[in-house]
C-alpha positions in Angstrom: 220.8 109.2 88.7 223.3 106.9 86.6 226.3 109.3 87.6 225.4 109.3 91.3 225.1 105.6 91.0 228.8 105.4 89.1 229.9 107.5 92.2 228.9 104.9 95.0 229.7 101.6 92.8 233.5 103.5 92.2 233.2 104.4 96.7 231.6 101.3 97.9 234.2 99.1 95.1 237.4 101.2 96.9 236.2 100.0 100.5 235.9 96.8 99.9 239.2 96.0 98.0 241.3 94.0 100.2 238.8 93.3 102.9 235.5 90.5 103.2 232.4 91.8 102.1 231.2 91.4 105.8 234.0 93.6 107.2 233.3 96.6 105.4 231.3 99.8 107.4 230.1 102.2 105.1 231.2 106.0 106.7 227.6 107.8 107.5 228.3 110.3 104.3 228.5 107.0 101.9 225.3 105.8 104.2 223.6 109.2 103.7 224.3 109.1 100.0 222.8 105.2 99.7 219.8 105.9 101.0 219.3 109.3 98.8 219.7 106.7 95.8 217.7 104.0 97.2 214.6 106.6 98.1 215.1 108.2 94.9 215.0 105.2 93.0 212.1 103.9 94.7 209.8 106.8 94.2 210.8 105.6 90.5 209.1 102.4 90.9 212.0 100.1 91.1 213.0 97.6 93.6 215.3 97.7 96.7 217.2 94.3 95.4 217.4 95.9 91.7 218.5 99.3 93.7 221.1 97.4 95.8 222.6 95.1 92.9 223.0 98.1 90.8 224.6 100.3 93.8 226.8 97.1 94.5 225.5 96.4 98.3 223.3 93.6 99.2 219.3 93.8 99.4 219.6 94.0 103.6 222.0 96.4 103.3 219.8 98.9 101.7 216.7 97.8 103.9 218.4 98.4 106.8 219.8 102.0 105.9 216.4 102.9 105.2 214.7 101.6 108.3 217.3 102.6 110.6 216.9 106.5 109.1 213.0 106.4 108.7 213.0 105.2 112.3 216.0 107.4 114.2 214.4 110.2 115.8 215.7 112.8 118.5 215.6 111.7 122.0 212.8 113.8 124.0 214.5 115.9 126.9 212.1 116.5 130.0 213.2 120.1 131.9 211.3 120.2 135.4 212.1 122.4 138.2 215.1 122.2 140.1 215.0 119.8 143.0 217.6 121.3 145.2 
């Protein structure tokens, strides 16, 4: 888990060279990746701020990747008969 965690400090440390902290968006592979770690490191026992300090985001951050995933789901389509 230390070399995936290298991996995204190295990422997340290129994006936000140059630019405020609060004008950074992740690209949804980097986001994938973050919340693997996150969920990975929480089956381990160890906290989301310890998990986000180490990965190099902030404690939200993490919470919010999570939630947002956990709680994304497909939209339901309805087909009915034709009304024509």
């Amino acid at each position: 888990m230390n070399d995936r965690v290298r991996q995204l400090q190295l990422r997340i440390r290129a994006l936000h060279r140059g630019h405020a902290v609060s004008q950074v968006r992740y690209p949804d592979d980097l986001r994938a990746e973050i919340i693997a770690v996150a969920r990975a490191g929480r089956t381990a026992g160890r906290s989301l701020a310890r998990l986000a300090r180490e990965i190099g985001v902030s404690a939200p951050t993490v919470v919010e990747r999570q939630s947002c995933s956990s709680t994304r789901a497909s939209p339901s389509i309805t087909i009915g008969p034709n009304a024509g």
